[in-house]
ChimeraX commands (.cxc) that place a marker at each C-alpha (Angstrom):
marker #1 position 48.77,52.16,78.51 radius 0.5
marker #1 position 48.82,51.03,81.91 radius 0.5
marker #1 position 49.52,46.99,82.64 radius 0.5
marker #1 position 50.19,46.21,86.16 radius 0.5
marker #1 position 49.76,47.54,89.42 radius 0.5
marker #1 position 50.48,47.22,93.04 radius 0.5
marker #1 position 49.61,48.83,96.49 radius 0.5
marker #1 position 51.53,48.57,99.45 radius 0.5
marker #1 position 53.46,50.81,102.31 radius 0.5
marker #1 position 51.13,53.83,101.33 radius 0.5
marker #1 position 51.92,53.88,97.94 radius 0.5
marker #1 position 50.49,52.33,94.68 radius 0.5
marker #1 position 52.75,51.93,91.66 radius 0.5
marker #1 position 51.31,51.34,88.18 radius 0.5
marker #1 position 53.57,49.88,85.29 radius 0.5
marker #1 position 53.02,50.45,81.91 radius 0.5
marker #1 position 54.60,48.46,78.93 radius 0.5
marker #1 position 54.62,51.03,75.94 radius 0.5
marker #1 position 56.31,53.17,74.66 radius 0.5
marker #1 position 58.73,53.70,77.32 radius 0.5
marker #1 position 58.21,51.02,80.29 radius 0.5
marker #1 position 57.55,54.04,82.86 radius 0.5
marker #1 position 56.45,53.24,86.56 radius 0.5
marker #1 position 53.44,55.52,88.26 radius 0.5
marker #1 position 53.39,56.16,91.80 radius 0.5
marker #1 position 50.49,57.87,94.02 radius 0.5
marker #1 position 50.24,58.15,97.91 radius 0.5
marker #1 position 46.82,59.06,97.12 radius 0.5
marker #1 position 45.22,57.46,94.17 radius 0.5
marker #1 position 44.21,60.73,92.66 radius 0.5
marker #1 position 47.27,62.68,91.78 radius 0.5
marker #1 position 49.97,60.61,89.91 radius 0.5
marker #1 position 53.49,60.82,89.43 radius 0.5
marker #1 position 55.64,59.85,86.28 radius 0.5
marker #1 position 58.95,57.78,87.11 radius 0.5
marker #1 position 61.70,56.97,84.66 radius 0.5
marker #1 position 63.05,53.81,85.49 radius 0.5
marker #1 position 65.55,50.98,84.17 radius 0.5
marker #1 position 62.67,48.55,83.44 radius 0.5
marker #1 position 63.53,48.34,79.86 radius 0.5
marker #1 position 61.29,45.41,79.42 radius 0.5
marker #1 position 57.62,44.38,79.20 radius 0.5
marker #1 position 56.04,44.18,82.50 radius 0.5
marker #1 position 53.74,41.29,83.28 radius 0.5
marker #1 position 53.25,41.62,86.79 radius 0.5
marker #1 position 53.80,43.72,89.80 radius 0.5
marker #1 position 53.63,42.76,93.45 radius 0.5
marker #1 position 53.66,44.34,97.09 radius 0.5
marker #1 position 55.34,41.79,99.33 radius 0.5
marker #1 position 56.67,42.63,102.88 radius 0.5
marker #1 position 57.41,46.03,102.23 radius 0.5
marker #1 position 58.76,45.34,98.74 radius 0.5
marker #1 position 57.41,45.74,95.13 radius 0.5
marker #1 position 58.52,43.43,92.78 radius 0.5
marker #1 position 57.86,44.19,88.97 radius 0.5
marker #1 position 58.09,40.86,86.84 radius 0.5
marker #1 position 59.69,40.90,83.42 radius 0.5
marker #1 position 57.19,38.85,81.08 radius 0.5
marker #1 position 59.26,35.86,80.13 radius 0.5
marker #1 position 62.73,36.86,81.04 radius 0.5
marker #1 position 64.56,36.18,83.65 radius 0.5
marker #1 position 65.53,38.14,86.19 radius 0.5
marker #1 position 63.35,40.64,88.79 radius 0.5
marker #1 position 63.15,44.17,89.72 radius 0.5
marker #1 position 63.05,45.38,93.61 radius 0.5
marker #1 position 62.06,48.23,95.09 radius 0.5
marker #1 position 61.26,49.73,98.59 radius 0.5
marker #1 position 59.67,53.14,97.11 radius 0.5
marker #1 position 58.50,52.44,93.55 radius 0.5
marker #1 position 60.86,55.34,92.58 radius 0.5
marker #1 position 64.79,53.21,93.14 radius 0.5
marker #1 position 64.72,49.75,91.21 radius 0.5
marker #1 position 67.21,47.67,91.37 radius 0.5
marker #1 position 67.63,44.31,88.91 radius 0.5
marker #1 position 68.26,40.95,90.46 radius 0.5
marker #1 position 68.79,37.62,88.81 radius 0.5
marker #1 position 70.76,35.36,91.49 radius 0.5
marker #1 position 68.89,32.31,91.16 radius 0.5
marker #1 position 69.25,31.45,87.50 radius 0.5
marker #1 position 70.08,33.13,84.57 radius 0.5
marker #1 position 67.82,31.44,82.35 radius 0.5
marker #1 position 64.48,31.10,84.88 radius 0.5
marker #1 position 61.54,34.03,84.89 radius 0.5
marker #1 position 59.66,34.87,87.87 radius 0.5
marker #1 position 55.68,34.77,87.08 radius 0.5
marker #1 position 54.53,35.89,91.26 radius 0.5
marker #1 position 56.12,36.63,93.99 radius 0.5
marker #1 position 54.33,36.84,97.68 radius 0.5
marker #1 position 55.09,37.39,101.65 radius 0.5
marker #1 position 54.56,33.59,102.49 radius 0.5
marker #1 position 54.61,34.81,106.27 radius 0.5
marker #1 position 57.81,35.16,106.75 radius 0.5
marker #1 position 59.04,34.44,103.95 radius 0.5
marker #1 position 59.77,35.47,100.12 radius 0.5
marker #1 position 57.35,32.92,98.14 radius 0.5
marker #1 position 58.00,32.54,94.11 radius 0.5
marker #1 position 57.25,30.55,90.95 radius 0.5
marker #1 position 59.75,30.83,88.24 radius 0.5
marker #1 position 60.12,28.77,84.92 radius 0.5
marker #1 position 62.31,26.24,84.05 radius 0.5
marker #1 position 62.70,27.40,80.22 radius 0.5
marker #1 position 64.13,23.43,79.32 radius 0.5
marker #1 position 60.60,22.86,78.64 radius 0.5
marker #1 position 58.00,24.07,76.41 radius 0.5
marker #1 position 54.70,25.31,77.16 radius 0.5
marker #1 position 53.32,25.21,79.10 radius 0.5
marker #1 position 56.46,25.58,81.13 radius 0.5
marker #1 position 57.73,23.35,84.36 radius 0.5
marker #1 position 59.18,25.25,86.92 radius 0.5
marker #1 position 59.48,25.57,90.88 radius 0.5
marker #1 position 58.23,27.26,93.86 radius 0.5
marker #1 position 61.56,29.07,95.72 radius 0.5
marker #1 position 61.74,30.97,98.94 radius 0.5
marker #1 position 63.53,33.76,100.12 radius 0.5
marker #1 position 64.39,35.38,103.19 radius 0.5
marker #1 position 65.94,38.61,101.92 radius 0.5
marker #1 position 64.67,38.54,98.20 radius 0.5
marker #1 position 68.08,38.25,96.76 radius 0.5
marker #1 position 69.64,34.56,97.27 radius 0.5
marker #1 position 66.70,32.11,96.05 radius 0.5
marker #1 position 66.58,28.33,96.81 radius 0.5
marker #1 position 64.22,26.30,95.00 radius 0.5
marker #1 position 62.07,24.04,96.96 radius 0.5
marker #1 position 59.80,22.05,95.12 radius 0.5
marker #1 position 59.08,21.32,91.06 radius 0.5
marker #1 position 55.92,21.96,89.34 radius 0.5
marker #1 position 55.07,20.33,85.86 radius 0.5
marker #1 position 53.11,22.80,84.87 radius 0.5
marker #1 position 54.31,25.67,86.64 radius 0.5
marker #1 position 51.19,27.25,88.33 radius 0.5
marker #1 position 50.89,31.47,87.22 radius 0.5
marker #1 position 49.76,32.61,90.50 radius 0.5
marker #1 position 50.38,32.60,94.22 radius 0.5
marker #1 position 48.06,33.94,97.10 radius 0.5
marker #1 position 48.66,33.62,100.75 radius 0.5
marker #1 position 46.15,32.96,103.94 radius 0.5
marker #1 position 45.06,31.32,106.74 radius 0.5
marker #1 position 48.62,30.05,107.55 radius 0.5
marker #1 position 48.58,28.20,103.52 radius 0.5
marker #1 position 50.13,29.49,100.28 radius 0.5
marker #1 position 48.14,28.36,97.49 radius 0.5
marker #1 position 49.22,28.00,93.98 radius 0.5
marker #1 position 46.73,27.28,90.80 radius 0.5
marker #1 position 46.53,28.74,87.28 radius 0.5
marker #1 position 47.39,25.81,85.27 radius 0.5
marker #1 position 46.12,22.65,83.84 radius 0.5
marker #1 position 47.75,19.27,83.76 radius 0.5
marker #1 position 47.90,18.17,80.09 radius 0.5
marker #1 position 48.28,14.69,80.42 radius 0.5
marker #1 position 45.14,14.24,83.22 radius 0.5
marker #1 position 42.97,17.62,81.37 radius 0.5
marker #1 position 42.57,18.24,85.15 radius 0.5
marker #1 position 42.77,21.98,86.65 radius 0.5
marker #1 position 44.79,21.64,89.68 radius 0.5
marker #1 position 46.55,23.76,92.85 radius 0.5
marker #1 position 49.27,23.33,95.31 radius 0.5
marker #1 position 49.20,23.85,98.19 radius 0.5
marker #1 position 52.03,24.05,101.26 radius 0.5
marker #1 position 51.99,25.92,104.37 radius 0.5
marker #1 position 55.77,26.92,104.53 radius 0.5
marker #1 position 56.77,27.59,100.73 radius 0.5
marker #1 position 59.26,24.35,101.17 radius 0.5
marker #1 position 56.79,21.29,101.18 radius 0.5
marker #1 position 53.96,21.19,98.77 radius 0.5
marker #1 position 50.77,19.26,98.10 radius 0.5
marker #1 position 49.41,18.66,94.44 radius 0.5
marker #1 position 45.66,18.83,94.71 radius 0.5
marker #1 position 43.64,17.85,91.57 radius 0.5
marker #1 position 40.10,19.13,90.91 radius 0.5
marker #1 position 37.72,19.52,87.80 radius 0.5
marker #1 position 38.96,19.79,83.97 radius 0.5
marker #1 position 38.60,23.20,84.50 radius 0.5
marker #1 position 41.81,25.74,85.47 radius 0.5
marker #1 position 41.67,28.54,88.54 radius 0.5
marker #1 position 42.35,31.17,86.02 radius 0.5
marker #1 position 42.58,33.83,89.43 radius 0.5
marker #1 position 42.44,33.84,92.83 radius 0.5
marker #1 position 42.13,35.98,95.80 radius 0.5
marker #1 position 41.78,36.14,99.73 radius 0.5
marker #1 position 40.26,38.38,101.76 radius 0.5
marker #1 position 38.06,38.16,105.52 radius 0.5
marker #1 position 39.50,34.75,105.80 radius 0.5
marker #1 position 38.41,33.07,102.64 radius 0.5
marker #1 position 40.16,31.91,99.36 radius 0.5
marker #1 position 37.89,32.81,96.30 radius 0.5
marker #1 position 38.60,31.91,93.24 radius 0.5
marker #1 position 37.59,31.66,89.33 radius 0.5
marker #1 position 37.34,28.48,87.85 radius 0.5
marker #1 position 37.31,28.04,84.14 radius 0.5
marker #1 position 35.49,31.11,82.49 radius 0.5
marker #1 position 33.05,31.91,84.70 radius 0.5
marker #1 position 32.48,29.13,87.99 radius 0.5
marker #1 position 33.08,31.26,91.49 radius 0.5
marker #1 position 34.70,28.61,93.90 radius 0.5
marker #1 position 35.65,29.72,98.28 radius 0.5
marker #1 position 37.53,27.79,100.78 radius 0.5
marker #1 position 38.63,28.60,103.76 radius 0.5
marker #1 position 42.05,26.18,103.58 radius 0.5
marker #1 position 42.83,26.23,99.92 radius 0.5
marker #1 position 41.98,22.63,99.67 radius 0.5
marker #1 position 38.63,21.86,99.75 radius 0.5
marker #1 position 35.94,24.30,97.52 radius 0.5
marker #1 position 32.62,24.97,97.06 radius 0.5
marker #1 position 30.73,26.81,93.87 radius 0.5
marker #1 position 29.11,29.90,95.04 radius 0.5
marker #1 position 26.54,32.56,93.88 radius 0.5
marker #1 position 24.45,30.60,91.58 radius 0.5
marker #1 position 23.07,26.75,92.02 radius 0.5
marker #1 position 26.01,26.00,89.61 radius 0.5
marker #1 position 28.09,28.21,90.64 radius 0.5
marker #1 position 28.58,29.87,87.28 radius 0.5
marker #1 position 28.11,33.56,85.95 radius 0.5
marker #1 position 26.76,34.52,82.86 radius 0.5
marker #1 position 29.58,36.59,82.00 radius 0.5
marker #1 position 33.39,35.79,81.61 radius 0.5
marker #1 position 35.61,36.52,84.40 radius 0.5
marker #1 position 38.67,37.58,83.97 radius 0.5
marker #1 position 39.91,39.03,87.72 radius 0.5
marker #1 position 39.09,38.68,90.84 radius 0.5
marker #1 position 40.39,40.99,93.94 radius 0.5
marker #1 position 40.12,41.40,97.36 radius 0.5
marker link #1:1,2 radius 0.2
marker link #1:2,3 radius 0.2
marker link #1:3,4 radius 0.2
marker link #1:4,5 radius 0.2
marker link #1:5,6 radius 0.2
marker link #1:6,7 radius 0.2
marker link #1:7,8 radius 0.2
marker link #1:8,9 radius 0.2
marker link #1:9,10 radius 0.2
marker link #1:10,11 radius 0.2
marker link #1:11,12 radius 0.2
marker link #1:12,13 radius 0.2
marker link #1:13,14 radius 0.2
marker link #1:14,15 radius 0.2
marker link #1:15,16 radius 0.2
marker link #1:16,17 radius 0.2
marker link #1:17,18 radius 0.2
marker link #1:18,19 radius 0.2
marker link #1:19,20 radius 0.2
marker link #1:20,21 radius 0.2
marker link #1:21,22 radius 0.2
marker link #1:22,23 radius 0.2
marker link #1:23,24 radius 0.2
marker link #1:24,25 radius 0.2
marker link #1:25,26 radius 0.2
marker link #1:26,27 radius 0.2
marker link #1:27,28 radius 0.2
marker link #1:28,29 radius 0.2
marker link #1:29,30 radius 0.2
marker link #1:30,31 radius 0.2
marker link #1:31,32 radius 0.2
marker link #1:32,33 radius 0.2
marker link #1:33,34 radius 0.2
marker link #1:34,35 radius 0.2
marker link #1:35,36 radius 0.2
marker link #1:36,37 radius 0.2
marker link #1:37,38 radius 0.2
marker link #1:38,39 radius 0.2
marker link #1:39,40 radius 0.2
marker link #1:40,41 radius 0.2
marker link #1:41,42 radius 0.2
marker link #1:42,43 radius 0.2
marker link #1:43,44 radius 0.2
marker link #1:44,45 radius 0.2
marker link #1:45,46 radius 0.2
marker link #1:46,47 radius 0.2
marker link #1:47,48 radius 0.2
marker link #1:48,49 radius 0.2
marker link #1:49,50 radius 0.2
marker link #1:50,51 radius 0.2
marker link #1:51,52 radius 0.2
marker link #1:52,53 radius 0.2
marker link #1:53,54 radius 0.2
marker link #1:54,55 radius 0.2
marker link #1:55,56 radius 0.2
marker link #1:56,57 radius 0.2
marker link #1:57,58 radius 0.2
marker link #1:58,59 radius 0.2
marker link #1:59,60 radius 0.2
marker link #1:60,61 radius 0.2
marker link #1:61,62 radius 0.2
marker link #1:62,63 radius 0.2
marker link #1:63,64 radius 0.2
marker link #1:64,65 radius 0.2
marker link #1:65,66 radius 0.2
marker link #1:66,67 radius 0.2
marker link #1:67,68 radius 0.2
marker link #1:68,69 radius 0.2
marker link #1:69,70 radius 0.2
marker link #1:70,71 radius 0.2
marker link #1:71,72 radius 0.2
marker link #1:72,73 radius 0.2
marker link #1:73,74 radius 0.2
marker link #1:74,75 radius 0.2
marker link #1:75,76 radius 0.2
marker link #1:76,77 radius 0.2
marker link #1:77,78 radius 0.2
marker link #1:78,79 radius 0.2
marker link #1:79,80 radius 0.2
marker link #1:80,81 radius 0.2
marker link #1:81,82 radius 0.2
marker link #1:82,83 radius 0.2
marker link #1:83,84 radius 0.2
marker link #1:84,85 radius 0.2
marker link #1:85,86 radius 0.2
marker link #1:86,87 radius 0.2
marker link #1:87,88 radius 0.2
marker link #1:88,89 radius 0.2
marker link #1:89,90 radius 0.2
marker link #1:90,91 radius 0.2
marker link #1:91,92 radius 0.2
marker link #1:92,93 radius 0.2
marker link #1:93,94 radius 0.2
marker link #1:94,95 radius 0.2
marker link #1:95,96 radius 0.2
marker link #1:96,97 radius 0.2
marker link #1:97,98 radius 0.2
marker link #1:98,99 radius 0.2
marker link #1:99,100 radius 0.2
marker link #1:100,101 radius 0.2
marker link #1:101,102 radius 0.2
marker link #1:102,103 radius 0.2
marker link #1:103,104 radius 0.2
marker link #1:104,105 radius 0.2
marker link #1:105,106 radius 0.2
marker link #1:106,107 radius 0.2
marker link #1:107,108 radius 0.2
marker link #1:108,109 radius 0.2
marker link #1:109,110 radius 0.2
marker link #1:110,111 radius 0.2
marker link #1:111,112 radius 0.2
marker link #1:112,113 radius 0.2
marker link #1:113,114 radius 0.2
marker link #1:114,115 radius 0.2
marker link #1:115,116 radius 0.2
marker link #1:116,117 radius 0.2
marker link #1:117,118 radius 0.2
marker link #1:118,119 radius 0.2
marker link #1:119,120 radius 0.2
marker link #1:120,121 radius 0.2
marker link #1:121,122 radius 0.2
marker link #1:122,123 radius 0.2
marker link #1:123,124 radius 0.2
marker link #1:124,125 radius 0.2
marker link #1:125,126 radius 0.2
marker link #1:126,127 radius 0.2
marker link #1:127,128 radius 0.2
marker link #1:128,129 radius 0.2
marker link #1:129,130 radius 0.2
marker link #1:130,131 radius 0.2
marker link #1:131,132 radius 0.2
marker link #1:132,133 radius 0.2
marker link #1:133,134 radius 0.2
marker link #1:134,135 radius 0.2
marker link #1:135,136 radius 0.2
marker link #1:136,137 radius 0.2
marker link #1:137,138 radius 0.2
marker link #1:138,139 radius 0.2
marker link #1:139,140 radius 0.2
marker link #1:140,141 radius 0.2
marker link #1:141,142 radius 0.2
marker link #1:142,143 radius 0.2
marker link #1:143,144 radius 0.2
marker link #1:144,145 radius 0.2
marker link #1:145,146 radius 0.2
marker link #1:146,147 radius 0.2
marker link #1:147,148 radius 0.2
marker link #1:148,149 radius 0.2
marker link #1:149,150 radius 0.2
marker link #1:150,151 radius 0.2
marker link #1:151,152 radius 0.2
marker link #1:152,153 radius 0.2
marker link #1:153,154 radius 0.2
marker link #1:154,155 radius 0.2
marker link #1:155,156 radius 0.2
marker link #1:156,157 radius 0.2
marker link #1:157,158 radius 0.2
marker link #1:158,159 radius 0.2
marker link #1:159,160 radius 0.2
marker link #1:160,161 radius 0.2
marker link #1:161,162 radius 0.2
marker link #1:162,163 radius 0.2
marker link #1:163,164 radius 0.2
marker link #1:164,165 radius 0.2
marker link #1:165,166 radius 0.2
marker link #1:166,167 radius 0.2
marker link #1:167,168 radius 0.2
marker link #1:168,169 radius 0.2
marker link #1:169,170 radius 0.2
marker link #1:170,171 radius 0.2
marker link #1:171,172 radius 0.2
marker link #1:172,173 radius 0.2
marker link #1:173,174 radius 0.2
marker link #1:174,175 radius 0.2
marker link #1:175,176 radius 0.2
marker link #1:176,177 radius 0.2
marker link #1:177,178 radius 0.2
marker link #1:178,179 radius 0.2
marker link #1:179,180 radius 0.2
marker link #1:180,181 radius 0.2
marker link #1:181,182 radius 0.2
marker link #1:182,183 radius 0.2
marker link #1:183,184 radius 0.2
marker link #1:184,185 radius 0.2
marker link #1:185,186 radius 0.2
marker link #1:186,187 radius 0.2
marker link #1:187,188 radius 0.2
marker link #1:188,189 radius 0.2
marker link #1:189,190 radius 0.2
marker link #1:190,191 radius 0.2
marker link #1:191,192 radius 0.2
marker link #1:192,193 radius 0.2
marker link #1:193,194 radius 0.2
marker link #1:194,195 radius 0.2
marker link #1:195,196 radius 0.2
marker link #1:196,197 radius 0.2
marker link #1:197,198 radius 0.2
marker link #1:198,199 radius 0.2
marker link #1:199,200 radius 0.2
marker link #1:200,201 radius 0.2
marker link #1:201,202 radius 0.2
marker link #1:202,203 radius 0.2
marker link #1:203,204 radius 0.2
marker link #1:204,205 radius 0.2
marker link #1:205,206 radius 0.2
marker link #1:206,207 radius 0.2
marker link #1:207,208 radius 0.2
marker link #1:208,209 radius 0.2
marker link #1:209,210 radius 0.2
marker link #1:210,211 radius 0.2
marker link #1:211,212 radius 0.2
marker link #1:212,213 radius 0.2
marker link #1:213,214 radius 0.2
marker link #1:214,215 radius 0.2
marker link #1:215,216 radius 0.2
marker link #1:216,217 radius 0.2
marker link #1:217,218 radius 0.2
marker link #1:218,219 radius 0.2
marker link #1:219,220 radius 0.2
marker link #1:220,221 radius 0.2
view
């Protein structure tokens, strides 16, 4: 079955995680092509970022790179012990969360940077670690977690990948996020539809309460 995907540089990849971890790639969308690859693992997510795809080992440390989708090479330079849960193009810039696996769940962690997705510095600790980055408007925003000690969904927010603002809203989580035509929209709890244009402040959206009458799951741009 498929799990992930990823579109970028002309070419979508797809990842599946049974029986035999096989990558999918398509110029085209229509016709699809079957690639053996080394990604003995379970994938959890896949990324495009500045020409790159990243596919995400779920829970283990460690990354896979690749320019074509076809040629993937492993990587695990910043610490042996720390999984990568998203990786973006912070304008400039390699963006990523990855776990600090000293605590339990849900984990701490940090945001790190990059500049040739190889050597990774960390830049600033998270407690939870957020499970989702999206870039725009000049401002990386992180979310996807709650804080358990204040029950209070929050998201970071930093406009560099180095400094970072905690922003606190509602006891709901941002379970996704996306940004597209120069807003940030995002899902709040299981069904609440929230935009911004700066990642910081948010308003509910499509209903007088903002809230669907189905669960949401995704949302995409």
């Amino acid at each position: 079955p498929v799990a992930v995907h990823a579109q970028g540089s002309g070419i979508a990849v797809f990842a599946n995680s049974n029986p035999d971890f096989s990558t999918f790639t398509s110029t085209n969308g229509s016709s699809w092509n079957r690639r053996r690859t080394p990604l003995k693992t379970v994938i959890q997510t896949v990324r495009h970022a500045s020409n790159l795809f990243f596919a995400l080992p779920q829970g283990r440390p460690g990354m896979y790179v690749s320019d074509d989708g076809l040629a993937w090479d492993f990587r695990n330079e910043l610490d042996a012990n720390s999984a990568t849960v998203d990786v973006i193009d912070g304008d400039g810039m390699w963006v990523s969360l990855r776990t600090d696996p000293g605590f339990p769940f849900p984990p701490s962690g940090a945001a790190a940077t990059s500049t040739d997705a190889i050597h990774w510095t960390n830049r600033f600790l998270m407690d939870p670690l957020p499970t989702f980055l999206v870039y725009g408007n000049g401002t990386i925003v992180a979310g996807g977690e709650s804080t358990a000690s204040f029950n209070q969904g929050q998201v970071f927010t930093s406009k560099d990948g180095i400094n970072w603002m905690r922003r606190s809203y509602s006891p709901n989580t941002f379970k996704a996020m996306a940004f597209g035509n120069g807003i940030f929209a995002g899902v709040l709890g299981a069904s609440e539809i929230r935009s911004s244009t700066d990642g910081i402040t948010w308003s509910s959206r499509l209903t007088q309460d903002g809230t669907l009458s189905v669960i949401v799951q995704v949302i995409a741009f």
